[in-house]
C-alpha positions as CSV (number, residue, x, y, z in Angstrom):
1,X,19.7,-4.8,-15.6
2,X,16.0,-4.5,-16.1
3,X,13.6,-1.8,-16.2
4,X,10.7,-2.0,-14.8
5,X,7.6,0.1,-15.4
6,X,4.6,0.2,-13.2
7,X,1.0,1.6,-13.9
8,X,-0.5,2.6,-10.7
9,X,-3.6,4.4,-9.5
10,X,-2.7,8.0,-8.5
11,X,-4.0,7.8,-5.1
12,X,-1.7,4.9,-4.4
13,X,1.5,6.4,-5.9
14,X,3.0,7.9,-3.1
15,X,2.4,4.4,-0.8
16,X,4.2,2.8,-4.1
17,X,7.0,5.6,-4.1
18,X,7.3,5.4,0.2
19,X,7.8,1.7,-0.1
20,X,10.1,1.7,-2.9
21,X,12.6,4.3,-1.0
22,X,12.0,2.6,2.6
23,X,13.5,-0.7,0.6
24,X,16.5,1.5,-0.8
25,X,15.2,1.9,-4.4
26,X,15.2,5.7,-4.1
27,X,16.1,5.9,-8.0
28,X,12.5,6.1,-9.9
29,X,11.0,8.2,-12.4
30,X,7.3,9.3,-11.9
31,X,5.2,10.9,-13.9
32,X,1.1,11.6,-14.4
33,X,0.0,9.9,-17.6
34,X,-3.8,8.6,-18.9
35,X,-4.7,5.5,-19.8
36,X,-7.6,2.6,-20.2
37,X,-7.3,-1.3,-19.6
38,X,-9.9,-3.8,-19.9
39,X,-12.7,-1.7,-18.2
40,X,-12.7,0.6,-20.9
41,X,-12.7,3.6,-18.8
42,X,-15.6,4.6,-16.3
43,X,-18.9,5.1,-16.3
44,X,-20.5,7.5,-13.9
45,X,-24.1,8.2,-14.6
46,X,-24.5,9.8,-18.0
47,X,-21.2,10.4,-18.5
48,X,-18.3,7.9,-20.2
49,X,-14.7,8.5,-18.8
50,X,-12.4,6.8,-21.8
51,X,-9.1,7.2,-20.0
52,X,-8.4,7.7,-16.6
53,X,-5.4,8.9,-14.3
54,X,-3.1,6.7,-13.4
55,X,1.0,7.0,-12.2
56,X,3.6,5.3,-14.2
57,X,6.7,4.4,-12.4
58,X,10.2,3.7,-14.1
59,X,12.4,2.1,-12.5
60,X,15.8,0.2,-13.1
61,X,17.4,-2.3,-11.1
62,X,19.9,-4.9,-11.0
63,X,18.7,-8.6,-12.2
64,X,18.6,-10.0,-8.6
65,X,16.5,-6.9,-7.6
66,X,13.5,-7.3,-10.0
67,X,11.3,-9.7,-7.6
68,X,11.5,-7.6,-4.8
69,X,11.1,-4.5,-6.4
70,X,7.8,-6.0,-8.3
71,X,6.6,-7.7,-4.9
72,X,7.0,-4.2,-3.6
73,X,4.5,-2.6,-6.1
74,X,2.2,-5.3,-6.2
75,X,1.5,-5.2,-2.3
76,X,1.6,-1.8,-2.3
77,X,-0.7,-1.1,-4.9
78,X,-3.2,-3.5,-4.5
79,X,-6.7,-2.6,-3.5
80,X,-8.6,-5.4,-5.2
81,X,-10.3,-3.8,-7.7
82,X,-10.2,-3.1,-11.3
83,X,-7.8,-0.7,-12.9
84,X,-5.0,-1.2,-9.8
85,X,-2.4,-1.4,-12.4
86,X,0.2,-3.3,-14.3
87,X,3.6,-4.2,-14.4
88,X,6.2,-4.6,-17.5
89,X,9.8,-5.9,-17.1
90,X,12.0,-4.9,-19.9
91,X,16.0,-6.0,-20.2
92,X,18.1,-3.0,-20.5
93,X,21.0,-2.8,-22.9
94,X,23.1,0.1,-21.2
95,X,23.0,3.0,-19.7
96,X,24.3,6.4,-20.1
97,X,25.0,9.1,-18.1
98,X,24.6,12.7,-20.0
99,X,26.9,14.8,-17.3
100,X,29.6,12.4,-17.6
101,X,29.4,10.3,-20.4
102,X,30.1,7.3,-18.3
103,X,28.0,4.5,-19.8
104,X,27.0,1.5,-17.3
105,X,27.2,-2.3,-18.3
């Protein structure tokens, strides 16, 4: 299994999220965080914006599910311009389930 986390610009999160479930990945974590990349925030006028509001996505899948679900983001998200995101792909040990106790793997 993988786990794969997505950094996303918050106005394209819910086209992310709508593709995701319309491709049967409805199991994600989303959440509001703040962040910089290479830009180094934004500049607008006067005034310096060091971090800026993005959407990270986590998600776990199954091995042979990782390049469609990373296609899926990347076409999704896209717009062209700086700051549309990134993508990290982590291996995942196991899993646990805290109502059960069953662990996955």
């Amino acid at each position: 299994m993988k786990m794969i986390r997505a950094i996303v610009r918050p106005e394209m999160a819910d086209v992310v999220a709508d593709g995701l479930a319309d491709s049967g990945f409805n199991s994600m974590t989303k959440m509001s965080v703040f962040g910089r990349g290479k830009q180094k925030g934004l500049t607008v006028g006067n005034v310096h914006y060091d971090e800026l509001p993005k959407i990270l996505f986590i998600i776990v899948v199954d091995d042979k599910s990782v390049e469609e679900v990373v296609k899926i983001i990347q076409y999704k998200a896209y717009t062209g311009n700086e700051g549309d995101g990134k993508i990290f792909i982590s291996p995942v040990e196991s899993v646990l389930t805290v109502r059960t106790g069953s662990k996955e793997i």
